[in-house]
C-alpha positions as CSV (number, residue, x, y, z in Angstrom):
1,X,26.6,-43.2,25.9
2,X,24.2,-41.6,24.0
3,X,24.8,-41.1,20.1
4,X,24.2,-37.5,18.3
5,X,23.3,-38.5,15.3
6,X,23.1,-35.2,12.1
7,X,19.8,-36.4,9.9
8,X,19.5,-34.3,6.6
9,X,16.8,-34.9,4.6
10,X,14.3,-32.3,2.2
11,X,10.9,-34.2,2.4
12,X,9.5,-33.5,6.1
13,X,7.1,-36.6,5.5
14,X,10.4,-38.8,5.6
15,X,12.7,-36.1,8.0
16,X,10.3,-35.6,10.9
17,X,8.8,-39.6,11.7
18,X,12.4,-40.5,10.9
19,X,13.7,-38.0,13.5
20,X,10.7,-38.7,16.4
21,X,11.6,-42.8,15.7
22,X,15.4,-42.1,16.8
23,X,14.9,-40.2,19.4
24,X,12.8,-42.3,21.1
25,X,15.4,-44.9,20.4
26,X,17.5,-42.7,22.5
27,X,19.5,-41.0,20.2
28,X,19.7,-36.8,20.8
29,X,18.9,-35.8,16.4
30,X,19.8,-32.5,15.2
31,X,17.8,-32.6,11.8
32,X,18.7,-29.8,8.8
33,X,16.2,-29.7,5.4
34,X,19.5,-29.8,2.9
35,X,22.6,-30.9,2.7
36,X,24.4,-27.3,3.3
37,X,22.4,-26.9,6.3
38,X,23.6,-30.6,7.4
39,X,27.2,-29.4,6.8
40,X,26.4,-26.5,8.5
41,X,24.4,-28.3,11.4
42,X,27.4,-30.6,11.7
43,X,30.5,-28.3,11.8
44,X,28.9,-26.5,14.5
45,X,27.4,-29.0,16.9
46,X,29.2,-32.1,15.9
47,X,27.8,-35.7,15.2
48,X,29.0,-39.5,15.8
49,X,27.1,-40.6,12.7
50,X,25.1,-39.0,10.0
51,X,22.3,-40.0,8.0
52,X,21.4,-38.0,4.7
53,X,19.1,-38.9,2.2
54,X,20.9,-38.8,-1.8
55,X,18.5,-36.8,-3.9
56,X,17.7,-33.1,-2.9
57,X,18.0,-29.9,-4.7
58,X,20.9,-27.7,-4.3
59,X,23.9,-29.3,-2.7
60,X,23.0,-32.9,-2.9
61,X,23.7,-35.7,-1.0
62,X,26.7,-37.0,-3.0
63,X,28.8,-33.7,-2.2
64,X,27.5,-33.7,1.2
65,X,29.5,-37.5,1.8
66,X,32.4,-35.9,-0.7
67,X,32.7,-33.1,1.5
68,X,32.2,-34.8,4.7
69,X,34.9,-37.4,4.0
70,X,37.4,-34.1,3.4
71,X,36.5,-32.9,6.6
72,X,35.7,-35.5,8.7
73,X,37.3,-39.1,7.4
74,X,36.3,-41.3,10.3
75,X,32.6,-39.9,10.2
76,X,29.8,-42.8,9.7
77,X,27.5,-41.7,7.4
78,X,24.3,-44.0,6.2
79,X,22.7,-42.9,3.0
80,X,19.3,-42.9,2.3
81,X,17.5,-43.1,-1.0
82,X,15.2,-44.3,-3.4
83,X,15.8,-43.0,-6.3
84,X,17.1,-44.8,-9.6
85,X,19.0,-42.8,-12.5
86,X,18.2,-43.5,-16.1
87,X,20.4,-46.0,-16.9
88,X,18.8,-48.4,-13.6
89,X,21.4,-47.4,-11.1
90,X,20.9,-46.2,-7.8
91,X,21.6,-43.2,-6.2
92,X,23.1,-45.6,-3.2
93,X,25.2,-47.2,-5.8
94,X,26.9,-43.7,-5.8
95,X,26.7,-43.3,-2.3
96,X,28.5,-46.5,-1.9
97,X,31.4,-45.4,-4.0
98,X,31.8,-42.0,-2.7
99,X,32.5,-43.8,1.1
100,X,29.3,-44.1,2.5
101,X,29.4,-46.7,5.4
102,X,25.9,-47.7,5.3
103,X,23.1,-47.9,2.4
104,X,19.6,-47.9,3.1
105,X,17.2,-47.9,0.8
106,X,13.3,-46.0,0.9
107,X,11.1,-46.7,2.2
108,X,12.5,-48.1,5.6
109,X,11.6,-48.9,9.1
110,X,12.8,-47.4,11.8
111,X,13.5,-50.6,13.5
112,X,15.5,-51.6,10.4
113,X,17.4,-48.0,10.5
114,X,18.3,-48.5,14.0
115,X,20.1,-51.9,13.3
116,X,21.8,-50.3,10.6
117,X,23.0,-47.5,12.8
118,X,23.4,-49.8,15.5
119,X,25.9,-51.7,13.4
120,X,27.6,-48.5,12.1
121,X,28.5,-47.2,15.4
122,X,29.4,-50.4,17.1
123,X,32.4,-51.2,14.2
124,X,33.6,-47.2,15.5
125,X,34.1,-48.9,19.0
């Protein structure tokens, strides 16, 4: 079966290689440039995992995994980041509370995101 996976992320330099690396994996990617495109992107075509990176402008990537797990509870969702806050946390940290299912931090490999996701879809089955 092959997986659609929903990547959102606003810096192309990380979105398109990221993108071109999973779907020569084998995964179909629908990509979006910001979160509310992402939501968009995913209430219209649907995903079995997502993949969105923490820190954009506008809707971030905190109310994107807020708003996902209203919608969609069972969704896997791997959050990407690299960002640290002020006080030396990461923006991860807060993905992890908010019910992100996977934390990955920049810069990664593809080979090392494609275990991740491997590892997120297979605990669906």
């Amino acid at each position: 079966m092959t997986h659609r996976i929903c990547l959102i992320d606003d810096d192309i330099r990380v979105l398109d290689p990221t993108a071109a690396g999973l779907r020569e994996a084998g995964y179909l990617v629908s990509t979006a440039p910001g979160a509310a495109a992402g939501l968009d992107l995913i209430r219209r075509l649907g995903a079995d995992l997502v993949i969105t990176d923490m820190n954009m402008p506008g809707t971030s990537g905190a109310q994107l995994i807020t708003e996902a797990r209203a919608r969609w509870p069972d969704l896997p969702i791997i959050a990407i980041s690299g960002s640290i806050d002020a006080n030396g946390e990461t923006m991860l940290d807060l993905a992890r509370a908010l019910g992100a299912s996977a934390l990955l931090p920049k810069p990664f490999r593809i080979a090392h995101l494609k275990t991740v996701l491997d590892q997120v879809l297979a605990q669906r089955l």
